[in-house]
N, CA, C and O atoms as CSV, one atom per row, in Angstrom:
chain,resi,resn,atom,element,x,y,z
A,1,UNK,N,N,0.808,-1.181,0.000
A,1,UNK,CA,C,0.000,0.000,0.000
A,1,UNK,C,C,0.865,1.264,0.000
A,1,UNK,O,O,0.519,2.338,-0.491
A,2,UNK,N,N,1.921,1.034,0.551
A,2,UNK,CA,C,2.562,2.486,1.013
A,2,UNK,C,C,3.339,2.639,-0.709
A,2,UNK,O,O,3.992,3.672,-0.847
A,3,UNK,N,N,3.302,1.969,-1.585
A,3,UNK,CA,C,4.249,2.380,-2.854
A,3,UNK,C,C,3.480,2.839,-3.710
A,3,UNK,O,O,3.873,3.491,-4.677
A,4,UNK,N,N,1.762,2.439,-3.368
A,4,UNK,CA,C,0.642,2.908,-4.231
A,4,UNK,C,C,0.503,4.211,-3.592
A,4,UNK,O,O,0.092,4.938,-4.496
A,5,UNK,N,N,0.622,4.922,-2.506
A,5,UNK,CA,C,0.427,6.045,-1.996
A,5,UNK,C,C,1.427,6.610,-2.551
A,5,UNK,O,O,1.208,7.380,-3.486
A,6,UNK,N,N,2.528,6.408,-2.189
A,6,UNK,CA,C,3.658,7.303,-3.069
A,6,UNK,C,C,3.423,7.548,-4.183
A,6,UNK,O,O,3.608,8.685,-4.617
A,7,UNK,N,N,2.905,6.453,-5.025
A,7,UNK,CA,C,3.076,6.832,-6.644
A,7,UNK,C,C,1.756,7.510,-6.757
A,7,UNK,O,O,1.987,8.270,-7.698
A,8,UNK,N,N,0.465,7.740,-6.393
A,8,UNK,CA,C,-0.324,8.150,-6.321
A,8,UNK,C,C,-0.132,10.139,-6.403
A,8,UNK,O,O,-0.517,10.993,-7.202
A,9,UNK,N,N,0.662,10.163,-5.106
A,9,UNK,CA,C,1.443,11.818,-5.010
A,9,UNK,C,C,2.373,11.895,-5.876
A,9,UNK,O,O,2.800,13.048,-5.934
A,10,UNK,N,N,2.880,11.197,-6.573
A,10,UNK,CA,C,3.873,11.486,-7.388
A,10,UNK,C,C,3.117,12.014,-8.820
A,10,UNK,O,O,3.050,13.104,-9.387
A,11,UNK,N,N,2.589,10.664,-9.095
A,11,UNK,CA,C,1.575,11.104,-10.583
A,11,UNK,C,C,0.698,12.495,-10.143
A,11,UNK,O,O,0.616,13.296,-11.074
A,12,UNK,N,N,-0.043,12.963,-8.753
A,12,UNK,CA,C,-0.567,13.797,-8.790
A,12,UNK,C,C,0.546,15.569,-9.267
A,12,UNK,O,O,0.316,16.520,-10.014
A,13,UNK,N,N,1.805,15.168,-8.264
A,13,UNK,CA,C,2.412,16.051,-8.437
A,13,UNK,C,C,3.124,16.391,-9.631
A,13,UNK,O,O,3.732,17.460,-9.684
A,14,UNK,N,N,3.113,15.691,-10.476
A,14,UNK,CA,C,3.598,15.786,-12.114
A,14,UNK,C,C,2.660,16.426,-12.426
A,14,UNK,O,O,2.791,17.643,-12.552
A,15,UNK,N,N,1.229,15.706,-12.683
A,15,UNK,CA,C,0.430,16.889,-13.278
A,15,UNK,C,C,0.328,18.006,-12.584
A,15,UNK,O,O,-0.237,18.766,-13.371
A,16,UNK,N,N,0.585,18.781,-11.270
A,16,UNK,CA,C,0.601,19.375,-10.866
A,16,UNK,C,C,1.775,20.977,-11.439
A,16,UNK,O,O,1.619,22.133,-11.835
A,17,UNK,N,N,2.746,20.142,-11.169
A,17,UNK,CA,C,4.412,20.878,-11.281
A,17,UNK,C,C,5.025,20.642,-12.528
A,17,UNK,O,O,5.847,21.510,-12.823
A,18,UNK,N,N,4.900,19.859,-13.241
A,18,UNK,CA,C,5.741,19.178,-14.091
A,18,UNK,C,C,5.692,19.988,-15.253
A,18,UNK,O,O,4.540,20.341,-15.507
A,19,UNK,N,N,6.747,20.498,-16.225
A,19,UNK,CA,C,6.313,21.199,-17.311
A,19,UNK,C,C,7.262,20.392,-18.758
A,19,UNK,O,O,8.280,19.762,-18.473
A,20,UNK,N,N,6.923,20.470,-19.880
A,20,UNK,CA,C,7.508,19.463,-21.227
A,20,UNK,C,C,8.076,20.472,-20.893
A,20,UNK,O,O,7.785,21.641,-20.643
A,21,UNK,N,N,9.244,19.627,-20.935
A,21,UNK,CA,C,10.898,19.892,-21.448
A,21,UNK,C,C,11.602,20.271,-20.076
A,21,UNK,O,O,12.829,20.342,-20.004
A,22,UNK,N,N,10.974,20.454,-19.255
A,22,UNK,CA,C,12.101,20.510,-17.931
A,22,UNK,C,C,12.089,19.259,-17.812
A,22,UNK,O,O,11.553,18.518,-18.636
A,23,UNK,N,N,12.893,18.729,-16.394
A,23,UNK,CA,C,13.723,17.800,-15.921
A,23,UNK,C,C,12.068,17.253,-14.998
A,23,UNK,O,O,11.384,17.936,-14.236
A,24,UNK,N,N,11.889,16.066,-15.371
A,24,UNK,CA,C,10.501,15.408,-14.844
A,24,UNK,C,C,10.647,15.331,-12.928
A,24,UNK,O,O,11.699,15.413,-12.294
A,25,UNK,N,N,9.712,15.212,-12.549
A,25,UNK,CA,C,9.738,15.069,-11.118
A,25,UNK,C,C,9.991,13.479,-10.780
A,25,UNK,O,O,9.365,12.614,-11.391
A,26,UNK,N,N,10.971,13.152,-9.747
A,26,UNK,CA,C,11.322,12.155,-9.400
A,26,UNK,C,C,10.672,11.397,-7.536
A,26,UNK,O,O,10.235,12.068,-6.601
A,27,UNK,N,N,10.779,10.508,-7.569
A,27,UNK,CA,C,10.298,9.715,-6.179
A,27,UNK,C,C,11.632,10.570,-5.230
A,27,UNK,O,O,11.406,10.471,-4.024
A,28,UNK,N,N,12.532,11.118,-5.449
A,28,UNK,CA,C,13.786,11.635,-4.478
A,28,UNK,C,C,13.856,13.150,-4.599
A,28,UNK,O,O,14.667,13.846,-3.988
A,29,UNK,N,N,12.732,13.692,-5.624
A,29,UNK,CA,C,12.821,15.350,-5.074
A,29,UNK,C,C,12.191,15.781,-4.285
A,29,UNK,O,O,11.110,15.386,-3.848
A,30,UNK,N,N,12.962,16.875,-3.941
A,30,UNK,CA,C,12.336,17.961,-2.636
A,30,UNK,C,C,10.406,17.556,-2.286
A,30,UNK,O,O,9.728,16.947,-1.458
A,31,UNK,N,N,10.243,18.308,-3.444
A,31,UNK,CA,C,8.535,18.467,-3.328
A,31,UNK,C,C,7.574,16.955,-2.649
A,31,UNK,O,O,6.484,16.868,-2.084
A,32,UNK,N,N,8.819,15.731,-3.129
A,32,UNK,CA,C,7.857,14.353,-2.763
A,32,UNK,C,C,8.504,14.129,-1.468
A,32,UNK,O,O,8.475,12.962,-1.076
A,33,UNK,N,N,9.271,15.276,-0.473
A,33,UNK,CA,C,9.692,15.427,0.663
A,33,UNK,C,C,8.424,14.430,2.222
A,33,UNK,O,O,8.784,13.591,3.048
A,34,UNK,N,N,6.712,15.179,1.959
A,34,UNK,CA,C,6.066,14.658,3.091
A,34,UNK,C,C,4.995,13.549,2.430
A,34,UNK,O,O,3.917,13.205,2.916
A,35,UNK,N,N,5.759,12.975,0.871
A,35,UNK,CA,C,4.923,12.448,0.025
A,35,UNK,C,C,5.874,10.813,0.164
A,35,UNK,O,O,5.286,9.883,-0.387
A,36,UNK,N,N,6.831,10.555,0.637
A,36,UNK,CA,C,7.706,9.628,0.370
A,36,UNK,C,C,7.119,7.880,1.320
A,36,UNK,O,O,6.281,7.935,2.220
A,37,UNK,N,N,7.636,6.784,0.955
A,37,UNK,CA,C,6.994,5.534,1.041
A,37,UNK,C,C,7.230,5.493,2.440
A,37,UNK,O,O,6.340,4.910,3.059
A,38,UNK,N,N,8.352,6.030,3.257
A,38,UNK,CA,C,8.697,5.492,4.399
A,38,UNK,C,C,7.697,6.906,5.382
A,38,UNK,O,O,7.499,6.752,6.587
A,39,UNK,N,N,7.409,7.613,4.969
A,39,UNK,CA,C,6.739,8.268,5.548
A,39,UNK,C,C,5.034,7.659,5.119
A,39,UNK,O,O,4.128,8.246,5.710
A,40,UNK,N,N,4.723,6.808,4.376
A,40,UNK,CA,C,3.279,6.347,4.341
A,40,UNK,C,C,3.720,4.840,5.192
A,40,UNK,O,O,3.151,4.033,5.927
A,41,UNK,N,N,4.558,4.955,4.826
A,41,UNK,CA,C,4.869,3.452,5.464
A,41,UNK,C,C,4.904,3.756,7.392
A,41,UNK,O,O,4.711,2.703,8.000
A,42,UNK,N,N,5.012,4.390,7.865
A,42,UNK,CA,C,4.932,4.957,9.351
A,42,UNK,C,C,3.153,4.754,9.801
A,42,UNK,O,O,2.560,4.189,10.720
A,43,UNK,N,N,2.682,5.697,8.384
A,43,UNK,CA,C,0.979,5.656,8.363
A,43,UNK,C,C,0.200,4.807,8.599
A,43,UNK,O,O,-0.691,5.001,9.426
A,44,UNK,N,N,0.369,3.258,7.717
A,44,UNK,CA,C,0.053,2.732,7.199
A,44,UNK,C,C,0.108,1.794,8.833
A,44,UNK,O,O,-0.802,1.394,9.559
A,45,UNK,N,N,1.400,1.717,8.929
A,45,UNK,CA,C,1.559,0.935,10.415
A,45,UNK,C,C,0.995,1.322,11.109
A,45,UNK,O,O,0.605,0.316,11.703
A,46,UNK,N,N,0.448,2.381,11.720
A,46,UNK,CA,C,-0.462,3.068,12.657
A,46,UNK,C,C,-1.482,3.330,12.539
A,46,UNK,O,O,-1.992,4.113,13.341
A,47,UNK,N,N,-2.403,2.653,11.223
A,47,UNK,CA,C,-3.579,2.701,11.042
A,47,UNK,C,C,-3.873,3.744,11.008
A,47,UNK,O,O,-5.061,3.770,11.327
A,48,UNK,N,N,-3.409,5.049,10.740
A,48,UNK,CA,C,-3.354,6.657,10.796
A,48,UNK,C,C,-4.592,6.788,8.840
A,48,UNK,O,O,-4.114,7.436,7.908
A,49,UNK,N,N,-5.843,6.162,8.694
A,49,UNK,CA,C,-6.607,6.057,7.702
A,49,UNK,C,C,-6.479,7.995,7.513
A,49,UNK,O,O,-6.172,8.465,6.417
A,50,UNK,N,N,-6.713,8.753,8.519
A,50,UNK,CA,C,-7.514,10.125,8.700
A,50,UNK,C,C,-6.353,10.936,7.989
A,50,UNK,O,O,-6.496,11.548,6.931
A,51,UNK,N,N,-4.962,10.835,8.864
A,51,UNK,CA,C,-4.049,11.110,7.921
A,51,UNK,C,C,-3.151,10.865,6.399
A,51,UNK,O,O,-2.415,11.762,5.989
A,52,UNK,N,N,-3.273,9.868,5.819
A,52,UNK,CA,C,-3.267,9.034,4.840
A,52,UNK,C,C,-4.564,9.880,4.198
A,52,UNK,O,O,-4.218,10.932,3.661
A,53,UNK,N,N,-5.697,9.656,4.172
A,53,UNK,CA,C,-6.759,10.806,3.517
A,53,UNK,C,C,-6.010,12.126,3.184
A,53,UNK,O,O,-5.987,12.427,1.991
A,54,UNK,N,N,-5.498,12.817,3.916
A,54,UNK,CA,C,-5.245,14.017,4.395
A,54,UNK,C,C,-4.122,14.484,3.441
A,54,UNK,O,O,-4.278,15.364,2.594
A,55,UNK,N,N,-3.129,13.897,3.632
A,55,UNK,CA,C,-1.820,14.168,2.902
A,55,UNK,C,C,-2.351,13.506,1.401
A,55,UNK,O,O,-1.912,14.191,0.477
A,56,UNK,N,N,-3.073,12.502,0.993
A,56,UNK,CA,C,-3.888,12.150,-0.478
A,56,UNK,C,C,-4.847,13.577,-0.983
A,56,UNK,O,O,-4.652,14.271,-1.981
A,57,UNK,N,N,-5.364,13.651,-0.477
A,57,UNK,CA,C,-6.213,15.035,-0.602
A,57,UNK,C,C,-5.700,16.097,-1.084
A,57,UNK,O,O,-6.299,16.874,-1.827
A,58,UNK,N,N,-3.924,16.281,-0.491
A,58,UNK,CA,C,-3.317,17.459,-0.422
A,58,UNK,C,C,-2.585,17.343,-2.168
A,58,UNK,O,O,-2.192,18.262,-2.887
A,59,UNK,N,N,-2.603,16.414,-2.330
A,59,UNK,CA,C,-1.803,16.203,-3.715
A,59,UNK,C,C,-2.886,15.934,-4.803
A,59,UNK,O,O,-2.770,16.333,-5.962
A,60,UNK,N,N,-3.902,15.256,-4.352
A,60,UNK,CA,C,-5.112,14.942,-5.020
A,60,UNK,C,C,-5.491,16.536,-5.458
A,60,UNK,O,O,-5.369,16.786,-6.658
A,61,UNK,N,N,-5.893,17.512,-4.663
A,61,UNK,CA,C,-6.398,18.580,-4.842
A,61,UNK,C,C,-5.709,19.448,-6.337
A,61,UNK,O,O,-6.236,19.929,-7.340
A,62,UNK,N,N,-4.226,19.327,-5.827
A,62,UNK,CA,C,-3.313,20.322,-6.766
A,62,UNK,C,C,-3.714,19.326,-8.291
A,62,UNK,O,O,-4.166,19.930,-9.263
A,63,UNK,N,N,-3.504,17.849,-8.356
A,63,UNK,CA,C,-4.308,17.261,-9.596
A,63,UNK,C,C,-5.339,17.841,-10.657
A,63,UNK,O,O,-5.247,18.095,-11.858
A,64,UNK,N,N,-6.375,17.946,-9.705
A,64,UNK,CA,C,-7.674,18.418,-9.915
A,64,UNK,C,C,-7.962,19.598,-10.518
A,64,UNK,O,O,-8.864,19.945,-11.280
A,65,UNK,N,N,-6.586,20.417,-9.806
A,65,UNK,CA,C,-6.803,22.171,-10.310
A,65,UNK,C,C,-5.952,21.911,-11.658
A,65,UNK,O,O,-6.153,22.680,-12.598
A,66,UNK,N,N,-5.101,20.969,-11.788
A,66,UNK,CA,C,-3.864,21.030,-13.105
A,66,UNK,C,C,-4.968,20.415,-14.699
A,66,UNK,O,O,-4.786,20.675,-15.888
A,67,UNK,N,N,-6.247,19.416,-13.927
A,67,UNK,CA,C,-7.238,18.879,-15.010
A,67,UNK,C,C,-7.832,19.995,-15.478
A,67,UNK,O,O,-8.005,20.124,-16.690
A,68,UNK,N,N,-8.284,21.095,-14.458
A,68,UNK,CA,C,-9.379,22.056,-14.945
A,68,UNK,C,C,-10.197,21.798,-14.161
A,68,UNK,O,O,-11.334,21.995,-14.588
A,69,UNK,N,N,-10.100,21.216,-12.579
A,69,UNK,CA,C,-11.277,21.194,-12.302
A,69,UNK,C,C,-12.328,20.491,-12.137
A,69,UNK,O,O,-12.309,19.870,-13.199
A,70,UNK,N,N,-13.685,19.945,-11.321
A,70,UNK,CA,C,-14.445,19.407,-11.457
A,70,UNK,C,C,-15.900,19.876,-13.073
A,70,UNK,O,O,-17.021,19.461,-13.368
A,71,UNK,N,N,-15.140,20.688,-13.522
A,71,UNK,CA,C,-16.221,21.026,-14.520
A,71,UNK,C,C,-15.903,20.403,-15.791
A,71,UNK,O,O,-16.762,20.285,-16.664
A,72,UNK,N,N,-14.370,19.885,-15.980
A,72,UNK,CA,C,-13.600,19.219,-17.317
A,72,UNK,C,C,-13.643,17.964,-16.984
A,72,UNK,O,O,-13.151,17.701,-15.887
A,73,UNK,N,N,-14.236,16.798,-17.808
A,73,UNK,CA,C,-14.291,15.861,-17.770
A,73,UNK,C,C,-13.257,14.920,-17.057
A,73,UNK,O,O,-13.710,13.957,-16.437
A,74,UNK,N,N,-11.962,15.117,-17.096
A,74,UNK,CA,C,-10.655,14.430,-16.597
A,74,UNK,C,C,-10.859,14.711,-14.696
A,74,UNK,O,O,-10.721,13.841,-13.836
A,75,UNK,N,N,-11.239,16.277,-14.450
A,75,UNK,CA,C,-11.230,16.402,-13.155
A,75,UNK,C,C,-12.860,15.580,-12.532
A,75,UNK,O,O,-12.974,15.004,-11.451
A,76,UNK,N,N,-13.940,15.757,-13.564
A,76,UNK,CA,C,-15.149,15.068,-12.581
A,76,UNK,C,C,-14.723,13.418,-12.331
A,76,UNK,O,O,-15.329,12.840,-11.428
A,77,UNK,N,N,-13.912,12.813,-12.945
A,77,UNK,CA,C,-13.745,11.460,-13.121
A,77,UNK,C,C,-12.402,11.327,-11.735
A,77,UNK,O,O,-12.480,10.323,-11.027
A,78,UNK,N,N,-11.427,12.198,-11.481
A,78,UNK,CA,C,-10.490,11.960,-10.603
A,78,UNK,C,C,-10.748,12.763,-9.032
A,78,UNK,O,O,-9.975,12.729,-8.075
A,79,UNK,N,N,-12.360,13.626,-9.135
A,79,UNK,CA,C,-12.766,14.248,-8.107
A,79,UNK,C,C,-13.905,13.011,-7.539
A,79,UNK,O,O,-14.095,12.904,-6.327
A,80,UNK,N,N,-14.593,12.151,-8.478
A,80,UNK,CA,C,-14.968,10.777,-7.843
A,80,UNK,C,C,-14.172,10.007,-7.482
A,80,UNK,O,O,-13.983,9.600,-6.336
A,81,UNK,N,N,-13.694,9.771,-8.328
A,81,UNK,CA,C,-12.277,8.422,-7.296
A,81,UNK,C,C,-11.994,9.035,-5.693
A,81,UNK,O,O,-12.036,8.328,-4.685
A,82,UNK,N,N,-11.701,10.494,-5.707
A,82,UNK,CA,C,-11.152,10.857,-4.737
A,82,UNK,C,C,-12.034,10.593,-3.607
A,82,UNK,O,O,-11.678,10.038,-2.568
A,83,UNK,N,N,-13.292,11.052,-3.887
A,83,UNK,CA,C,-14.470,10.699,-2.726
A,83,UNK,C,C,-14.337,9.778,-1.859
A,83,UNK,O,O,-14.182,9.588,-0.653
A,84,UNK,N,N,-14.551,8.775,-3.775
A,84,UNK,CA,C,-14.378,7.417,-2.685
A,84,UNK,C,C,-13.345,6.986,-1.753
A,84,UNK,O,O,-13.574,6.578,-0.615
A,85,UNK,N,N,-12.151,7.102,-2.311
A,85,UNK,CA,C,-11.092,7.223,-1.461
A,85,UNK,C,C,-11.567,7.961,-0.047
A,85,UNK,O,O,-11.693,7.342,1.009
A,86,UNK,N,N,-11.799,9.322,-0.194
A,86,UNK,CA,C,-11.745,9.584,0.960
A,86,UNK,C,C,-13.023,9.248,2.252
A,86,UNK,O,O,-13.182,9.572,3.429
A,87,UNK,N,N,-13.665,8.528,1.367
A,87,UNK,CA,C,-14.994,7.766,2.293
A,87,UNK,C,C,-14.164,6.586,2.983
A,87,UNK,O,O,-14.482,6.287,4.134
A,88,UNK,N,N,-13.459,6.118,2.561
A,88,UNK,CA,C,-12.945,4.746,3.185
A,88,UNK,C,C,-12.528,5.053,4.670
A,88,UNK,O,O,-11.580,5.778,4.974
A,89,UNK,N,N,-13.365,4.401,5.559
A,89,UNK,CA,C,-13.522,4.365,6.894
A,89,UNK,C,C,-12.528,3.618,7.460
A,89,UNK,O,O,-12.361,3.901,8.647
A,90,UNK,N,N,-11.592,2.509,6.909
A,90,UNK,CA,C,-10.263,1.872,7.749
A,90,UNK,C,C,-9.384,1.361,6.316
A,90,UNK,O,O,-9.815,1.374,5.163
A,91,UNK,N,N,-8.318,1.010,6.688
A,91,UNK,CA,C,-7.363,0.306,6.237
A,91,UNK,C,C,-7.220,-0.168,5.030
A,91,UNK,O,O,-6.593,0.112,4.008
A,92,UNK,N,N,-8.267,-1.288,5.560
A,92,UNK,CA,C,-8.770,-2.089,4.114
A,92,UNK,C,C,-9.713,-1.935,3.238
A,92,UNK,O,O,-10.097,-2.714,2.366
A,93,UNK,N,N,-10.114,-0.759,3.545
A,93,UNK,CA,C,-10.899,-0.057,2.455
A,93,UNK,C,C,-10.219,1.442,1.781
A,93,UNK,O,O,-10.711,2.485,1.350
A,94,UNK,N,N,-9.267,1.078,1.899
A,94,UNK,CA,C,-8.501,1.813,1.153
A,94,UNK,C,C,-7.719,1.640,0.171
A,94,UNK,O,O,-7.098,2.488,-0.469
A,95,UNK,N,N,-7.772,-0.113,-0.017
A,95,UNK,CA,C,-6.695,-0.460,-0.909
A,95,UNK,C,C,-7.579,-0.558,-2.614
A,95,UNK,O,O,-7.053,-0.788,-3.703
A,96,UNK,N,N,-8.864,-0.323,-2.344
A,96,UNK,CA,C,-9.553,-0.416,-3.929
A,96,UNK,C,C,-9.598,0.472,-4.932
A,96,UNK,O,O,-9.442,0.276,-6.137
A,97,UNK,N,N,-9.991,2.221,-3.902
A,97,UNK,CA,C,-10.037,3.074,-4.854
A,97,UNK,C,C,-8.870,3.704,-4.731
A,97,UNK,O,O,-8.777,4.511,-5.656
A,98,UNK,N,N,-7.587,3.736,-3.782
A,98,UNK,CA,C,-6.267,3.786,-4.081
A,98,UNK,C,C,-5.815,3.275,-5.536
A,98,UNK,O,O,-5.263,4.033,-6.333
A,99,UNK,N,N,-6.049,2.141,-5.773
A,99,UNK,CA,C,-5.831,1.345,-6.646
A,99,UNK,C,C,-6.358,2.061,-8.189
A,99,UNK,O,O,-5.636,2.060,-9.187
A,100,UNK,N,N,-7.571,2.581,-8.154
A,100,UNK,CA,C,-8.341,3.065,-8.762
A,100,UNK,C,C,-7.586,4.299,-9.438
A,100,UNK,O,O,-7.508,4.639,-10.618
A,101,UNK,N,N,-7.007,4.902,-8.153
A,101,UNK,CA,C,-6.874,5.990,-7.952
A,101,UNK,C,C,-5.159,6.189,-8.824
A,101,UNK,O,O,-4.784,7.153,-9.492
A,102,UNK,N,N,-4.525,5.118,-8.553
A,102,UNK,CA,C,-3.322,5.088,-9.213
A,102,UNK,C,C,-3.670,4.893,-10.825
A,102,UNK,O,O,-3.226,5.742,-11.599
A,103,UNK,N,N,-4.242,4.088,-11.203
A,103,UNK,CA,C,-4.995,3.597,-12.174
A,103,UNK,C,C,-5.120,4.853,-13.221
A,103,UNK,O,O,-4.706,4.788,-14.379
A,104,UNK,N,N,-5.648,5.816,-12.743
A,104,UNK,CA,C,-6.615,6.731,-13.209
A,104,UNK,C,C,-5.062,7.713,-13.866
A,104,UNK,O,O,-4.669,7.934,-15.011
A,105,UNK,N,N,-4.489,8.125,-12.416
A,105,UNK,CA,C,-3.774,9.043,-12.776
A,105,UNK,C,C,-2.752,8.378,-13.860
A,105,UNK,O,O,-2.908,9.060,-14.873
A,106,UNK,N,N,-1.957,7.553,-14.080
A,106,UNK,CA,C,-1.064,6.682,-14.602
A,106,UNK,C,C,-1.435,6.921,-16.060
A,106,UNK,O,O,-0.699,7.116,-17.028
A,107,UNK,N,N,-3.039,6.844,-15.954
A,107,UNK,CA,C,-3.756,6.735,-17.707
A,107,UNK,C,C,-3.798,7.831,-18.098
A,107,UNK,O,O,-3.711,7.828,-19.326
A,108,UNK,N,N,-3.954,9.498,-17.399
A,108,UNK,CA,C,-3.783,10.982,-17.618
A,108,UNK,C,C,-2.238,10.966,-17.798
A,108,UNK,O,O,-2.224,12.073,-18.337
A,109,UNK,N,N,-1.292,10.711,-17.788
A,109,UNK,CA,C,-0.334,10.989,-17.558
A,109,UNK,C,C,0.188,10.821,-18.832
A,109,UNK,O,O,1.378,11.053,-19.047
């Protein structure tokens, strides 16, 4: 779970930051600083669901604004995933629309 969270903020933060022809964003730069595996991996062990939402949200959001939004087709489709995601009440209900959620961004990308 914790490598699907990472890559999750990562793909968000590309579409976010990322511009053709600069130097692409990597799993070891600055910006994927409170985004990194061993820091979900801390989460993940502590059943910390609320935070895990929280820091997803935070990268999820900047996504959303880089689609256009919930009014452009790309953002209503990655502002549902997110829901669901962020409805997931424990652990193991987090590993579907995570999944989803990697899924989605991977295919925008």
């Amino acid at each position: 779970m914790e490598s699907s969270l990472e890559t999750v903020a990562l793909f968000s933060l590309k579409l976010a930051y990322e511009e053709e022809g600069l130097s692409p964003i990597l799993r070891d730069d600055l910006v994927m600083g409170d985004y990194e595996r061993d820091v979900f991996e801390l989460l993940v062990r502590r059943g910390d669901v609320e935070t895990i939402q929280l820091k997803m949200k935070e990268c999820l959001t900047l996504a959303l604004d880089a689609l256009g939004g919930v009014d452009k087709p790309l953002g209503r489709e990655l502002h549902k995933l997110s829901v669901d995601f962020s409805q997931a009440g424990s652990m193991e209900l987090l590993d579907a629309p995570l999944l989803a959620l990697k899924r989605y961004l991977k295919d925008v990308l």
